[in-house]
C-alpha positions in Angstrom: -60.9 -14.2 82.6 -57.8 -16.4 81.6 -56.0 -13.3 80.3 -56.6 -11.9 83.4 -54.9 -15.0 85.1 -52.3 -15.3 82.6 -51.6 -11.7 83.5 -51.2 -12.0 87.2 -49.3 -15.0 86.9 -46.7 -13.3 84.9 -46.0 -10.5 86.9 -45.8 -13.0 90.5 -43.6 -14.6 88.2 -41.7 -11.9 87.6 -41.2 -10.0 91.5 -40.5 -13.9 92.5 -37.5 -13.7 89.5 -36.8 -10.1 90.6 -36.5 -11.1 94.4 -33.5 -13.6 93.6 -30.2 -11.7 93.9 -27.2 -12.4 92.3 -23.5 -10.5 93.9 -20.3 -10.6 94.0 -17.7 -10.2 97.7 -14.7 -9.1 97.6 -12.4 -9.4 100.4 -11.4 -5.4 101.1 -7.6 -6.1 101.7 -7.6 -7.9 97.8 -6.1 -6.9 95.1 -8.0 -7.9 92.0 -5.7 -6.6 89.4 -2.5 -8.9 90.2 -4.7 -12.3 89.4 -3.9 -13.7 86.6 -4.7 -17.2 86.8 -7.5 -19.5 87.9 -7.9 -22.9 88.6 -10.7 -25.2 89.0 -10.5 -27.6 91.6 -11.8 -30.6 93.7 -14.7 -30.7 92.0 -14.5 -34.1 90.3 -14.8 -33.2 87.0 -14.4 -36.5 85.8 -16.3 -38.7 88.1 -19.9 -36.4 87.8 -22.8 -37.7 86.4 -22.8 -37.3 82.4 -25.8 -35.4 82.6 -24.8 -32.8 85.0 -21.1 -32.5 82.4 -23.1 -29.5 80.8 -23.7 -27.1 83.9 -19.6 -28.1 84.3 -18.6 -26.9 81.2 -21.2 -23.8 81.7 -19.3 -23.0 84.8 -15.8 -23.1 83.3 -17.0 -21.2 80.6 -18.2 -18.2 83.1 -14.6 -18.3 84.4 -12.8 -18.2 80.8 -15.3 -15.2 80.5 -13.1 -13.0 82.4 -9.6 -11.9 81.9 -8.3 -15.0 84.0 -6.6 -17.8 82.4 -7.3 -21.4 83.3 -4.8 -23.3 84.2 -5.3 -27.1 84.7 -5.1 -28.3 88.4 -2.2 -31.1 86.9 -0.5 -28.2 85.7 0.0 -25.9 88.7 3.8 -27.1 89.4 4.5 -26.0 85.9 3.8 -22.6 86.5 6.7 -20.3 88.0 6.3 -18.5 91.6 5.7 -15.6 90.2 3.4 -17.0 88.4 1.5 -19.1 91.6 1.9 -15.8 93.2 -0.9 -14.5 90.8 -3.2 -17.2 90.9 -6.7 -17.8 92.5 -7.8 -21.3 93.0 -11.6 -21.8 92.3 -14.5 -23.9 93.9 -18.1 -23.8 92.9 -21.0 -24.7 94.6 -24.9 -25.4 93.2 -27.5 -25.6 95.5 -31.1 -26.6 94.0 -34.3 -25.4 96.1 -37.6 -25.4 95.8 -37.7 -21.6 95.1 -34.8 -20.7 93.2 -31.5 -22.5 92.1 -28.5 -21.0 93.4 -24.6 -21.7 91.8 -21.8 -19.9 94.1 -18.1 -19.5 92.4 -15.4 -18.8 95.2 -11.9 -17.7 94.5 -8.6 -18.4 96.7 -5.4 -17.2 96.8 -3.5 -20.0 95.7 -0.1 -18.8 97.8 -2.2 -18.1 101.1 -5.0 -20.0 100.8 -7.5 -16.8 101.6 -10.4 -16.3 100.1 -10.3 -13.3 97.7 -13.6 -13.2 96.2 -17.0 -14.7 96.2 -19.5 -14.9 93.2 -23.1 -15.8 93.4 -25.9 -16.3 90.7 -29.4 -17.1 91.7 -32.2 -17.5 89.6 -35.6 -19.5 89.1 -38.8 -20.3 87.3 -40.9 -20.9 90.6 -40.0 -24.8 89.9 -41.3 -24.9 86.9 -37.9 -26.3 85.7 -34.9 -27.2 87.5 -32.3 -27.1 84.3 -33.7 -23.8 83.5 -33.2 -22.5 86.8 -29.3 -24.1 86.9 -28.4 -22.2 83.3 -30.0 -18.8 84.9 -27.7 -19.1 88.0 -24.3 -19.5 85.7 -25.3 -17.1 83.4 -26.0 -14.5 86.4 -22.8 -15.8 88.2 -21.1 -15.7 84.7 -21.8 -11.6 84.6 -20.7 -11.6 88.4 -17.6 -13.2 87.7 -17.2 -10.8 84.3 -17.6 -8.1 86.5 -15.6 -9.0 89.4 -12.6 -9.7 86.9 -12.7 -7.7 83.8 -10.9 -7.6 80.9 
């Protein structure tokens, strides 16, 4: 009888995971291949709480996972027009509910201020555990964001 429970229990748990969907938007006037730079900002990277300074460096990690090169926000004035011309300006989003955890990655043209792209993970463990939810959402945004720019 508790196999048989342990059974059923496993595959709800696995349509719920199934039912989560991660994508990726792209504007349809955008041109992908001319980005070259990315930049994380207003995000307060250094005034979040300690605990939450691993999902941060997750998320910069998904972005360093594609061909774009970060560029600090301090930095941007450094960088040439042509350069500037060729970067994408990044905010990211996670939003924790009850049924899955959900961690958004949006792109802007840094000249225009238009937003290029859009790159969303979702996943969960039907509340069983928040941080394990968070760290499936940047690894499926991660692969989103691979995707969307690849090397």
């Amino acid at each position: 009888m508790n196999r048989v429970i342990i059974t059923f229990l496993f595959f709800i748990g696995i349509a719920v995971s199934s039912c989560t969907t991660s994508k990726s938007v792209v504007s349809q006037n955008a041109d992908l291949s001319k980005y070259e730079y990315a930049s994380i900002i207003n995000n307060d990277t250094y005034h979040i709480p300690a605990q939450l300074m691993e999902y941060e460096i997750q998320l910069f990690d998904a972005v360093e996972g594609s061909r774009l090169t970060l560029v600090s926000d301090m930095r941007i004035n450094e960088l040439t027009a042509t350069q500037q011309s060729k970067l994408l300006m990044v905010k990211y989003g996670v939003d924790i509910l009850e049924e899955e955890s959900i961690v958004t990655v949006n792109f802007i043209d840094f000249l225009t201020g238009r937003p290029i792209a859009s790159c969303r993970g979702a996943y969960t463990t039907l509340g069983l555990s928040v941080s394990a939810d968070i760290r499936g959402a940047i690894k499926r945004v991660a692969k989103q964001i691979e995707a969307t720019f690849p090397k």
